[in-house]
C-alpha positions in Angstrom: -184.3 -70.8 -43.4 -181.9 -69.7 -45.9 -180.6 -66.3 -44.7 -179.6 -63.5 -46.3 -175.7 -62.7 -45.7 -172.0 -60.8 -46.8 -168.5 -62.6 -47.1 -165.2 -61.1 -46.3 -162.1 -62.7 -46.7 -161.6 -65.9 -48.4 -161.7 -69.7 -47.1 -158.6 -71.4 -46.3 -157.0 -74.2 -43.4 -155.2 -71.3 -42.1 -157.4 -68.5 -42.1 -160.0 -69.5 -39.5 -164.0 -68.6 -40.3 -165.6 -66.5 -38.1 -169.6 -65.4 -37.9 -170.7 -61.8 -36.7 -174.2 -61.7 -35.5 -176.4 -58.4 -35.1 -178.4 -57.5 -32.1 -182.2 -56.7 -32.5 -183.1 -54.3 -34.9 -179.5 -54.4 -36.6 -178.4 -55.9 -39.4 -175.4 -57.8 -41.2 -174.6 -53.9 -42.4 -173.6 -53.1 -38.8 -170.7 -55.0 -39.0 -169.4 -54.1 -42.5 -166.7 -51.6 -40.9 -165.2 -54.2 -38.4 -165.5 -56.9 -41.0 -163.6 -54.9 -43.6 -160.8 -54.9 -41.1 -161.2 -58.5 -39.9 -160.7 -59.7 -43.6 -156.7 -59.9 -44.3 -156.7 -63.2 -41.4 -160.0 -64.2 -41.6 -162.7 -65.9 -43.7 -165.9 -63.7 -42.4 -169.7 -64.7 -42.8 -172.4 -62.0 -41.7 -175.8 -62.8 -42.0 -178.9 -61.2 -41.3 -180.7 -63.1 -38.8 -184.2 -63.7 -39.7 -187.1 -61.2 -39.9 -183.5 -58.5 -40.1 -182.1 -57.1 -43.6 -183.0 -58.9 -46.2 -183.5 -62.3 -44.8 -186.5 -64.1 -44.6 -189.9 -63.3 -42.3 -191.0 -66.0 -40.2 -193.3 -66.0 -37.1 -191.1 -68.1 -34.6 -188.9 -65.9 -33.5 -187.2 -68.1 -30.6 -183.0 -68.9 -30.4 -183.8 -72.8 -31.4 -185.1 -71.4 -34.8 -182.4 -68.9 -34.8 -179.9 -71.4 -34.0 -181.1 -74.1 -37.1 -180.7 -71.0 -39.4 -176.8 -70.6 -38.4 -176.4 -74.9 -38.7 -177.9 -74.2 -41.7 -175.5 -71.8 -42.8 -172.9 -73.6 -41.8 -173.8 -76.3 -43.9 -174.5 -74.8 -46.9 -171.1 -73.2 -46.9 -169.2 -76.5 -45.6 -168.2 -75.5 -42.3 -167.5 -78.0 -39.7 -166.8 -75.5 -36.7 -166.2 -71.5 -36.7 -165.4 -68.4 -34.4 -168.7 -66.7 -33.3 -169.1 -63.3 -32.0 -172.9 -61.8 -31.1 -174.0 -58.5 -30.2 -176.9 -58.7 -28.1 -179.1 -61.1 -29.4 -176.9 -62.2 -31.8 -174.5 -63.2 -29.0 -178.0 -64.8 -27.4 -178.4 -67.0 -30.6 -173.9 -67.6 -30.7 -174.9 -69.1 -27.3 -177.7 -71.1 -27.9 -175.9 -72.6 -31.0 -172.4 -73.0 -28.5 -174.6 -75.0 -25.9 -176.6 -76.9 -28.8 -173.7 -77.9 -30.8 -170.4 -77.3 -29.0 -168.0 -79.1 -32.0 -169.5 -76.4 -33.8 -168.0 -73.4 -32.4 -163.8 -73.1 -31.7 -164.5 -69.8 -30.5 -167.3 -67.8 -28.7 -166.9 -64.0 -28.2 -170.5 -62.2 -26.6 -170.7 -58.6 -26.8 -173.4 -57.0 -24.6 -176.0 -59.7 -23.3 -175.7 -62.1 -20.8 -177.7 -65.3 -20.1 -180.1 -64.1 -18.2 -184.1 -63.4 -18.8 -184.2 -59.2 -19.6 -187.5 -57.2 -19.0 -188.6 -55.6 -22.0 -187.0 -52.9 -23.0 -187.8 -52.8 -26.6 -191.8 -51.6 -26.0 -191.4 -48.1 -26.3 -189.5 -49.2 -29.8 -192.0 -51.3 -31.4 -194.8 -48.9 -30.7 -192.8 -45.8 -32.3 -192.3 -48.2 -35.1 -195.6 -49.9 -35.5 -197.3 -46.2 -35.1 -195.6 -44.8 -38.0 -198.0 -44.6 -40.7 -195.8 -46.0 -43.6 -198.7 -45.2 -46.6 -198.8 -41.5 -45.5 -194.5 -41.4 -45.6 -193.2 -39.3 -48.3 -189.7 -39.7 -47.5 -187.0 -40.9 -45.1 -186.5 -37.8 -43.3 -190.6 -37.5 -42.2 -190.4 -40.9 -41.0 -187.6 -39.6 -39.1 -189.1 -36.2 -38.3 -192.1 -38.6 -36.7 -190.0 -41.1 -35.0 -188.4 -38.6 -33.5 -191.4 -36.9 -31.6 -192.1 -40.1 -30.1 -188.4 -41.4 -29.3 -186.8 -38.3 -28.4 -182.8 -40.0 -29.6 -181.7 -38.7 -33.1 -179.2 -41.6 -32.7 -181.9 -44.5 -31.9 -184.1 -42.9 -34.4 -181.2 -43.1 -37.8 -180.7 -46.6 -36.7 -183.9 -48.1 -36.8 -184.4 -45.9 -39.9 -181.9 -47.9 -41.1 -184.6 -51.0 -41.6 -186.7 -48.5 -43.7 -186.7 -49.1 -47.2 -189.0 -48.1 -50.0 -190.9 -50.6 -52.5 -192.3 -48.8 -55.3 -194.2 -46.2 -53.8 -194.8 -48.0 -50.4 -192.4 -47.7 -47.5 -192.2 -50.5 -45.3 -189.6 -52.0 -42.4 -187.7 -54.6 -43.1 -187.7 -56.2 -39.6 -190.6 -58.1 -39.1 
């Protein structure tokens, strides 16, 4: 899958290539700020994983597809091995891809996740999200007025509001 993604920096031998990777629900905007100030030394890649930002849908959702996307990636743009740092399951998929294809990654940085099984704690999320009536929003800030009765976290709630975008006059999310 051909993902979506933002470059920082510029390629060269000496200034090593590094990949940020979002957690659930994020996006490659998440990292803009620490990328901006990663660029001088580095060559930086950010992509949105997929069914995030504007990369493609798909219904396999599973690290092994997350982890052909990134070889993909790193194809496409030439790369024989790079620095990876994931937040959450971003740093899931940097592992996956670090056990898969070790010559691959010179550097592994994991930022909140382990490798470990997690219970669900995303339920309460989705069913906010997937409850919203998108046809009946007339802007952001009732989508957010609704979230918000159901998710009680003004914080939680301008973050996932962040995958809200409008399409003519439909609203829709753009995390699958």
């Amino acid at each position: 899958m051909k993902l979506y993604y933002r470059e920082y920096g510029s390629y060269s031998d000496q200034r090593p290539t590094l990949i940020l990777l979002h957690g659930l629900l994020g996006s490659s905007s998440n990292w803009h700020g620490i990328a901006r100030q990663l660029e001088a030394g580095h060559h930086i890649i950010v992509p949105d994983l997929r069914n995030h930002g504007r990369s493609p849908h798909a219904d396999d959702v599973g690290y092994p597809a997350h982890v052909a996307d990134l070889l993909e990636l790193l194809d496409e743009h030439g790369l024989d091995s790079v620095q990876l740092v994931g937040h959450s399951m971003g740093g899931k998929a940097a592992m996956q891809l670090a056990l898969e294809q070790p010559q691959r990654v010179s550097a592994l940085v994991v930022v909140d996740i382990a490798p470990v099984t997690y219970p669900d704690r995303f339920q309460t999320i989705y069913s906010a999200m997937t409850s919203l009536d998108l046809f009946s929003q007339t802007s952001r800030n009732s989508a957010e007025h609704q979230l918000m009765a159901l998710l009680h976290d003004k914080g939680l709630c301008q973050y996932l509001l962040q995958n809200l975008v409008r399409e003519g006059e439909v609203w829709r999310w753009r995390v699958n």
